[in-house]
C-alpha positions as CSV (number, residue, x, y, z in Angstrom):
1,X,10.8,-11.7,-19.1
2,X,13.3,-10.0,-21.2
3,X,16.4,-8.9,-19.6
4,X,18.6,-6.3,-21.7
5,X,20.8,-5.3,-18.9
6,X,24.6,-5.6,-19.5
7,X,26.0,-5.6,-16.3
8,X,28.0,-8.1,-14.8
9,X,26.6,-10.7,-12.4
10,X,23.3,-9.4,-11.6
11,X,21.9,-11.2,-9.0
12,X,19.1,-12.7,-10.3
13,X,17.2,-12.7,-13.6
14,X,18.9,-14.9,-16.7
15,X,22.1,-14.9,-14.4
16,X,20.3,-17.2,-12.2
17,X,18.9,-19.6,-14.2
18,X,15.7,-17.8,-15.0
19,X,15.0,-17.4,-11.5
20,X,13.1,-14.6,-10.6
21,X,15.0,-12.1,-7.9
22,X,12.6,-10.9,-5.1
23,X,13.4,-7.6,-2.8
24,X,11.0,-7.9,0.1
25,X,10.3,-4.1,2.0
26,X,8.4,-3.9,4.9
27,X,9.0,-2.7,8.5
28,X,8.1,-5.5,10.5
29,X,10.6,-8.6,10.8
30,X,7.9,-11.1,11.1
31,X,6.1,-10.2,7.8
32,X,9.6,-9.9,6.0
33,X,10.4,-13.5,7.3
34,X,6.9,-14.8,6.7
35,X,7.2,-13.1,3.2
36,X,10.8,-15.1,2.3
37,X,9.9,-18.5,3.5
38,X,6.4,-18.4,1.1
39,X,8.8,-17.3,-1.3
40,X,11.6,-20.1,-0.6
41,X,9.5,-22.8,-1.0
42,X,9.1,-21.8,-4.8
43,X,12.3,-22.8,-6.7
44,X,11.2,-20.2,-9.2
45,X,12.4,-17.5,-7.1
46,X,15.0,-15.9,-5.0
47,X,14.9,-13.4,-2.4
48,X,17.8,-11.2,-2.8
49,X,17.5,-8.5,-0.2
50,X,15.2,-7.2,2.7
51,X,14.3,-3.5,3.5
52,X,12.7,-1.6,6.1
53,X,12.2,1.7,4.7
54,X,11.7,3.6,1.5
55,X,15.2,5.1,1.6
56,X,16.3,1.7,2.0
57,X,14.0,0.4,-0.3
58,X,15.6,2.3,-2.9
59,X,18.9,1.8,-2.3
60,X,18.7,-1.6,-2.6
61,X,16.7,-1.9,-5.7
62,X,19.4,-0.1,-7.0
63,X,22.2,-2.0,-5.9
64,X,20.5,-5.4,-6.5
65,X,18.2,-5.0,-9.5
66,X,15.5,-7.1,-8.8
67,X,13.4,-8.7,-10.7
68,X,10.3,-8.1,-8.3
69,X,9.3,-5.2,-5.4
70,X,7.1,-6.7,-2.8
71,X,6.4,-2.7,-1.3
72,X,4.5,-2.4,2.1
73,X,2.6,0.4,1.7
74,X,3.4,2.3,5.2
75,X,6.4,2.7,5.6
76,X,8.1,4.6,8.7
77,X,9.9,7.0,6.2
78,X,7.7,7.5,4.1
79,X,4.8,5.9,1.9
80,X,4.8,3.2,-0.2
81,X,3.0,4.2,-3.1
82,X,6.2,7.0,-3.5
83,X,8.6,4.5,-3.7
84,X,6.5,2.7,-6.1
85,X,6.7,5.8,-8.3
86,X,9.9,6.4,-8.2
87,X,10.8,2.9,-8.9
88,X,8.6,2.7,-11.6
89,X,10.0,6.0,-13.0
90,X,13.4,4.1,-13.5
91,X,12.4,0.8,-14.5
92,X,9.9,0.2,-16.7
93,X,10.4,-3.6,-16.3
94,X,10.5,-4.3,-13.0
95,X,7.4,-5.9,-11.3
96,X,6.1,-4.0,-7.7
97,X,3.4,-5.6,-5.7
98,X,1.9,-3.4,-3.6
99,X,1.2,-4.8,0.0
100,X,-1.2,-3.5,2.8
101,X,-3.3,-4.6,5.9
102,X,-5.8,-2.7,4.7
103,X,-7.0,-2.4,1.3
104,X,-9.6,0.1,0.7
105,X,-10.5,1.4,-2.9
106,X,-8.6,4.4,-2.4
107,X,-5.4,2.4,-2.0
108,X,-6.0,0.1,-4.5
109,X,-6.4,2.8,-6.8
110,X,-3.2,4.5,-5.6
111,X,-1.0,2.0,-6.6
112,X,-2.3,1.3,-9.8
113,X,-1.8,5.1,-10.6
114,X,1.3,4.9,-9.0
115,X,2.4,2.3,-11.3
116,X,2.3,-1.0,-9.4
117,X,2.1,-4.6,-11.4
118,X,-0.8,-6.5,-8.3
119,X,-2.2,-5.0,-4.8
120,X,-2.4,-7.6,-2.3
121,X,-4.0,-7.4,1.1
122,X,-1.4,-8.7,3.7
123,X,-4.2,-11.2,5.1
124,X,-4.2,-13.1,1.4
125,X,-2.5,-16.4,1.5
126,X,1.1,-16.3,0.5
127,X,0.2,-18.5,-2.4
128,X,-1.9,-15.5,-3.7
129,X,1.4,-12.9,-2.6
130,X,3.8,-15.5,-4.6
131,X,1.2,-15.7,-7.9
132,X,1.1,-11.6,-7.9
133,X,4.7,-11.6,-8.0
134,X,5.1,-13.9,-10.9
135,X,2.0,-11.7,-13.0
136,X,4.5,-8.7,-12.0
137,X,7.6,-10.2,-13.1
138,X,5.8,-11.4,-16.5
139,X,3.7,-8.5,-17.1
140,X,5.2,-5.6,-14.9
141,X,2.6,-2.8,-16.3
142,X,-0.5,-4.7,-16.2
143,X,-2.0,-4.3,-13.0
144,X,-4.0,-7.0,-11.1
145,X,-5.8,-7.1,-8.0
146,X,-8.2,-10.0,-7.1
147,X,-11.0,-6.7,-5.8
148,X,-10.1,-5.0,-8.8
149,X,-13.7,-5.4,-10.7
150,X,-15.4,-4.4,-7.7
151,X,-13.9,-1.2,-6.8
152,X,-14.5,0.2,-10.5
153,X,-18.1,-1.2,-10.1
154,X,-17.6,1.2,-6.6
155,X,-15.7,4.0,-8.2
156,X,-17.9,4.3,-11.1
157,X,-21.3,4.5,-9.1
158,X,-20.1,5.4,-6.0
159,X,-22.6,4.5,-3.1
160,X,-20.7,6.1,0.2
161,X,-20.9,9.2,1.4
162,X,-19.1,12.2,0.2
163,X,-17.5,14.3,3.0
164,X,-16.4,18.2,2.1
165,X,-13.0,19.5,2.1
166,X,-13.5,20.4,6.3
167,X,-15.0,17.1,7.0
168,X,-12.6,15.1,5.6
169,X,-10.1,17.0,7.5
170,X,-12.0,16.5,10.8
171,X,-12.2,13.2,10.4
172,X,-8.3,13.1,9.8
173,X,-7.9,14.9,13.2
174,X,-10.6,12.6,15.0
175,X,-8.2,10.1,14.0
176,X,-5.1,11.5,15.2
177,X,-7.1,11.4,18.2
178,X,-7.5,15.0,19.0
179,X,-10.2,16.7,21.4
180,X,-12.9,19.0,20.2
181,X,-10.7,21.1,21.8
182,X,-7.7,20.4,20.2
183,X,-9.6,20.6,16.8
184,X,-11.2,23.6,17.1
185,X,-7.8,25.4,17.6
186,X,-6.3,23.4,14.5
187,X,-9.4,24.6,12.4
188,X,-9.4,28.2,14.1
189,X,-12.9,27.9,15.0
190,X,-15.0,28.1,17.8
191,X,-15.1,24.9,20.3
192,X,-19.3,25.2,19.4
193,X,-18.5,24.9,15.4
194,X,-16.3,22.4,15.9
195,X,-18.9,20.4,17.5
196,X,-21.2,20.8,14.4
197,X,-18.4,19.2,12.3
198,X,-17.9,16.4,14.1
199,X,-22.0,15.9,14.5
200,X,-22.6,16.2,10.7
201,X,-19.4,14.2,10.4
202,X,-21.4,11.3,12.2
203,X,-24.3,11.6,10.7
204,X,-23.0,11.3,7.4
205,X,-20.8,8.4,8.5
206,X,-24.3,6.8,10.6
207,X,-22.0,6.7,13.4
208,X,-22.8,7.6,17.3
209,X,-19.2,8.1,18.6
210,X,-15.6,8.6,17.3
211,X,-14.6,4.6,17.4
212,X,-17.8,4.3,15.5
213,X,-16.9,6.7,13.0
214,X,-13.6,5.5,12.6
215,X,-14.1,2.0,11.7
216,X,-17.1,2.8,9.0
217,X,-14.7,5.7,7.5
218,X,-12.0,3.1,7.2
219,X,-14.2,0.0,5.7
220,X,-15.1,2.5,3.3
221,X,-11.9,3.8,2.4
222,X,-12.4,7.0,3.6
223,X,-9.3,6.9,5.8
224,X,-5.9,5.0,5.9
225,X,-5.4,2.0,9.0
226,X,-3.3,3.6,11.6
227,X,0.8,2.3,11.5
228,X,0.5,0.3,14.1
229,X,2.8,-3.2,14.9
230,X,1.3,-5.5,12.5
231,X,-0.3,-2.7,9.8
Protein backbone atom coordinates (compact mmCIF):
# COMPACT_ATOMS: atom_id res chain seq x y z
CA UNK A 1 0.00 0.00 0.00
CA UNK A 2 1.46 3.21 -0.90
CA UNK A 3 1.92 5.73 1.79
CA UNK A 4 2.68 9.43 0.68
CA UNK A 5 1.97 11.01 3.98
CA UNK A 6 4.72 13.20 5.40
CA UNK A 7 4.07 13.49 8.81
CA UNK A 8 6.06 12.41 11.56
CA UNK A 9 5.65 9.13 13.29
CA UNK A 10 2.44 7.89 12.13
CA UNK A 11 1.45 5.18 13.98
CA UNK A 12 1.36 2.58 11.71
CA UNK A 13 1.81 2.04 7.94
CA UNK A 14 5.72 2.09 6.62
CA UNK A 15 6.52 3.52 10.17
CA UNK A 16 5.81 0.30 11.54
CA UNK A 17 7.43 -2.04 9.59
CA UNK A 18 4.75 -2.42 6.93
CA UNK A 19 2.37 -3.26 9.47
CA UNK A 20 -0.95 -2.54 8.78
CA UNK A 21 -2.73 0.03 11.57
CA UNK A 22 -6.29 -1.16 12.52
CA UNK A 23 -9.01 1.42 14.31
CA UNK A 24 -11.67 -0.85 15.60
CA UNK A 25 -15.48 1.21 16.15
CA UNK A 26 -18.15 -0.41 17.60
CA UNK A 27 -20.37 0.15 20.79
CA UNK A 28 -20.11 -3.00 22.55
CA UNK A 29 -16.81 -3.79 24.58
CA UNK A 30 -17.04 -7.47 23.94
CA UNK A 31 -17.07 -7.16 20.06
CA UNK A 32 -14.27 -4.44 20.26
CA UNK A 33 -12.18 -6.97 22.39
CA UNK A 34 -13.13 -9.98 20.36
CA UNK A 35 -12.32 -7.86 17.28
CA UNK A 36 -8.39 -6.96 18.65
CA UNK A 37 -7.44 -10.31 19.88
CA UNK A 38 -8.43 -11.88 16.07
CA UNK A 39 -6.54 -9.10 15.02
CA UNK A 40 -3.44 -9.62 17.51
CA UNK A 41 -2.84 -12.92 16.57
CA UNK A 42 -1.77 -11.65 13.03
CA UNK A 43 1.73 -10.01 13.17
CA UNK A 44 0.60 -8.22 10.00
CA UNK A 45 -1.30 -5.83 11.93
CA UNK A 46 -1.75 -3.42 14.71
CA UNK A 47 -4.70 -2.13 16.42
CA UNK A 48 -4.07 1.40 17.13
CA UNK A 49 -7.23 2.75 18.75
CA UNK A 50 -10.91 1.71 19.80
CA UNK A 51 -14.14 3.81 19.36
CA UNK A 52 -17.60 3.77 20.37
CA UNK A 53 -19.19 6.23 18.37
CA UNK A 54 -19.15 8.03 15.09
CA UNK A 55 -17.97 11.32 16.64
CA UNK A 56 -15.38 9.28 18.11
CA UNK A 57 -14.83 7.35 15.29
CA UNK A 58 -13.79 10.35 13.58
CA UNK A 59 -11.79 11.80 15.81
CA UNK A 60 -9.66 9.23 16.02
CA UNK A 61 -9.12 8.41 12.50
CA UNK A 62 -8.00 11.65 12.42
CA UNK A 63 -5.67 11.70 15.09
CA UNK A 64 -4.23 8.19 14.37
CA UNK A 65 -4.41 7.70 10.58
CA UNK A 66 -5.09 4.33 10.18
CA UNK A 67 -4.43 2.17 7.84
CA UNK A 68 -7.85 0.23 8.20
CA UNK A 69 -11.69 1.25 9.65
CA UNK A 70 -13.37 -1.77 10.98
CA UNK A 71 -17.02 0.52 11.19
CA UNK A 72 -20.07 -1.12 13.07
CA UNK A 73 -22.79 -0.12 11.26
CA UNK A 74 -25.19 1.21 14.28
CA UNK A 75 -23.80 3.28 16.02
CA UNK A 76 -25.49 5.07 19.18
CA UNK A 77 -24.66 8.55 17.48
CA UNK A 78 -25.25 8.06 14.54
CA UNK A 79 -24.96 5.42 11.54
CA UNK A 80 -22.24 3.82 10.27
CA UNK A 81 -22.57 4.07 6.69
CA UNK A 82 -22.11 8.27 7.46
CA UNK A 83 -19.00 7.87 8.98
CA UNK A 84 -18.04 5.65 6.20
CA UNK A 85 -18.73 8.60 3.82
CA UNK A 86 -17.20 10.97 5.47
CA UNK A 87 -14.12 9.04 5.99
CA UNK A 88 -14.02 8.11 2.61
CA UNK A 89 -14.50 11.73 1.48
CA UNK A 90 -11.05 12.51 3.16
CA UNK A 91 -9.12 9.57 2.33
CA UNK A 92 -9.19 7.98 -0.64
CA UNK A 93 -6.68 5.37 0.60
CA UNK A 94 -7.80 4.25 3.61
CA UNK A 95 -9.50 0.71 3.76
CA UNK A 96 -13.34 0.67 5.85
CA UNK A 97 -14.88 -2.62 6.49
CA UNK A 98 -18.21 -2.32 7.17
CA UNK A 99 -19.57 -4.57 10.04
CA UNK A 100 -23.20 -5.59 11.01
CA UNK A 101 -25.31 -8.35 12.71
CA UNK A 102 -27.48 -8.19 10.14
CA UNK A 103 -26.71 -8.07 6.64
CA UNK A 104 -29.52 -7.58 4.37
CA UNK A 105 -29.18 -6.44 0.62
CA UNK A 106 -30.03 -3.05 1.46
CA UNK A 107 -27.09 -2.70 3.74
CA UNK A 108 -24.75 -4.32 1.71
CA UNK A 109 -25.62 -2.05 -0.87
CA UNK A 110 -25.21 0.95 1.41
CA UNK A 111 -21.93 0.61 2.14
CA UNK A 112 -20.65 -0.10 -1.12
CA UNK A 113 -22.31 3.35 -2.24
CA UNK A 114 -21.11 4.76 0.71
CA UNK A 115 -17.70 3.91 -0.24
CA UNK A 116 -16.65 0.99 2.00
CA UNK A 117 -13.57 -1.51 0.85
CA UNK A 118 -15.64 -5.32 2.36
CA UNK A 119 -19.07 -5.81 4.31
CA UNK A 120 -18.88 -8.37 6.77
CA UNK A 121 -21.67 -9.91 8.88
CA UNK A 122 -20.54 -9.88 12.55
CA UNK A 123 -21.39 -13.78 12.86
CA UNK A 124 -18.35 -14.46 10.01
CA UNK A 125 -15.31 -15.96 11.60
CA UNK A 126 -12.64 -13.44 12.53
CA UNK A 127 -10.41 -15.06 9.97
CA UNK A 128 -13.01 -13.83 7.31
CA UNK A 129 -13.08 -10.05 9.40
CA UNK A 130 -9.08 -10.12 9.40
CA UNK A 131 -8.94 -11.22 5.36
CA UNK A 132 -11.50 -8.23 4.53
CA UNK A 133 -9.26 -5.94 6.25
CA UNK A 134 -6.16 -6.85 4.47
CA UNK A 135 -8.33 -6.68 0.76
CA UNK A 136 -9.20 -3.04 2.26
CA UNK A 137 -5.82 -2.06 3.10
CA UNK A 138 -4.53 -3.38 -0.36
CA UNK A 139 -7.28 -2.32 -2.53
CA UNK A 140 -9.28 0.29 -0.40
CA UNK A 141 -11.89 1.18 -3.43
CA UNK A 142 -12.72 -2.27 -4.52
CA UNK A 143 -15.41 -3.46 -2.66
CA UNK A 144 -15.87 -7.09 -1.56
CA UNK A 145 -18.48 -8.99 0.17
CA UNK A 146 -18.53 -12.78 0.27
CA UNK A 147 -22.93 -12.36 -0.67
CA UNK A 148 -21.99 -9.87 -3.07
CA UNK A 149 -22.95 -11.97 -6.34
CA UNK A 150 -26.13 -12.88 -4.90
CA UNK A 151 -27.61 -9.71 -3.95
CA UNK A 152 -27.05 -8.33 -7.57
CA UNK A 153 -28.54 -11.61 -8.78
CA UNK A 154 -31.46 -10.15 -6.05
CA UNK A 155 -31.26 -6.62 -6.94
CA UNK A 156 -31.39 -7.09 -10.58
CA UNK A 157 -34.51 -9.44 -10.61
CA UNK A 158 -35.96 -8.69 -7.52
CA UNK A 159 -38.32 -11.48 -6.24
CA UNK A 160 -39.75 -9.79 -2.68
CA UNK A 161 -42.42 -7.77 -2.41
CA UNK A 162 -42.61 -4.17 -3.03
CA UNK A 163 -44.34 -2.15 -0.22
CA UNK A 164 -45.60 1.69 -1.11
CA UNK A 165 -44.36 4.80 0.33
CA UNK A 166 -47.34 4.33 3.44
CA UNK A 167 -46.47 0.77 3.96
CA UNK A 168 -43.03 0.98 4.30
CA UNK A 169 -43.75 3.59 6.82
CA UNK A 170 -46.17 1.37 8.74
CA UNK A 171 -44.05 -1.15 8.88
CA UNK A 172 -41.29 1.27 10.38
CA UNK A 173 -43.80 2.19 13.11
CA UNK A 174 -44.97 -1.57 13.74
CA UNK A 175 -41.39 -1.82 14.55
CA UNK A 176 -41.05 0.89 16.83
CA UNK A 177 -43.62 -1.00 18.42
CA UNK A 178 -46.55 1.34 18.20
CA UNK A 179 -50.43 0.49 18.54
CA UNK A 180 -52.92 0.77 15.83
CA UNK A 181 -53.65 3.44 17.84
CA UNK A 182 -50.63 5.08 18.10
CA UNK A 183 -50.20 4.81 14.31
CA UNK A 184 -53.20 6.00 13.18
CA UNK A 185 -52.55 9.38 14.95
CA UNK A 186 -48.84 9.41 13.53
CA UNK A 187 -50.38 8.83 9.92
CA UNK A 188 -53.54 11.22 10.73
CA UNK A 189 -55.94 8.65 9.80
CA UNK A 190 -58.64 6.95 11.11
CA UNK A 191 -57.93 3.90 13.69
CA UNK A 192 -60.24 1.75 10.76
CA UNK A 193 -57.59 2.83 7.86
CA UNK A 194 -54.97 2.19 9.78
CA UNK A 195 -56.08 -1.24 10.32
CA UNK A 196 -56.22 -1.80 6.44
CA UNK A 197 -52.50 -0.88 6.34
CA UNK A 198 -51.27 -2.99 8.63
CA UNK A 199 -53.68 -6.03 6.97
CA UNK A 200 -52.39 -5.35 3.44
CA UNK A 201 -49.04 -4.92 5.12
CA UNK A 202 -49.35 -8.63 6.20
CA UNK A 203 -50.58 -9.96 3.39
CA UNK A 204 -47.92 -8.64 1.26
CA UNK A 205 -45.36 -9.70 3.89
CA UNK A 206 -47.54 -13.53 4.12
CA UNK A 207 -47.40 -12.77 7.75
CA UNK A 208 -50.36 -13.38 10.46
CA UNK A 209 -49.17 -11.04 13.19
CA UNK A 210 -46.56 -8.18 13.87
CA UNK A 211 -43.56 -10.63 15.13
CA UNK A 212 -44.38 -12.44 12.08
CA UNK A 213 -44.12 -9.60 9.93
CA UNK A 214 -41.19 -8.31 11.44
CA UNK A 215 -38.87 -11.10 11.07
CA UNK A 216 -39.83 -11.89 7.14
CA UNK A 217 -39.44 -7.84 6.52
CA UNK A 218 -36.11 -8.10 8.11
CA UNK A 219 -34.69 -11.54 6.34
CA UNK A 220 -35.66 -9.73 3.37
CA UNK A 221 -34.08 -6.49 4.02
CA UNK A 222 -36.94 -4.64 4.17
CA UNK A 223 -36.07 -3.28 7.65
CA UNK A 224 -32.90 -2.64 9.73
CA UNK A 225 -32.23 -5.26 13.13
CA UNK A 226 -33.28 -3.25 16.09
CA UNK A 227 -29.85 -1.71 18.29
CA UNK A 228 -30.10 -3.92 20.69
CA UNK A 229 -26.92 -5.30 23.13
CA UNK A 230 -25.20 -7.57 20.77
CA UNK A 231 -26.55 -5.83 17.23
Amino acid sequence: MTDNRSFPSPPGGEASGGVTTVLLVDDHDLIRQGLRHAFERDPGFEVVGEAGSVADALRKASELKPDVVIMDLRLPDGSGLEATKALRSSRADIGIVVLTMYAGDDQLFGALEAGASAFVPKNAPADEVVASARHAASSPNAFTASDLASAMKRRLTPSGPHLSPRESQVLRLLADGMSVAGIAKQLYVSESTAKTHISKLYEKLGAGNRAQALMTALRLGLLEAPNTPGL
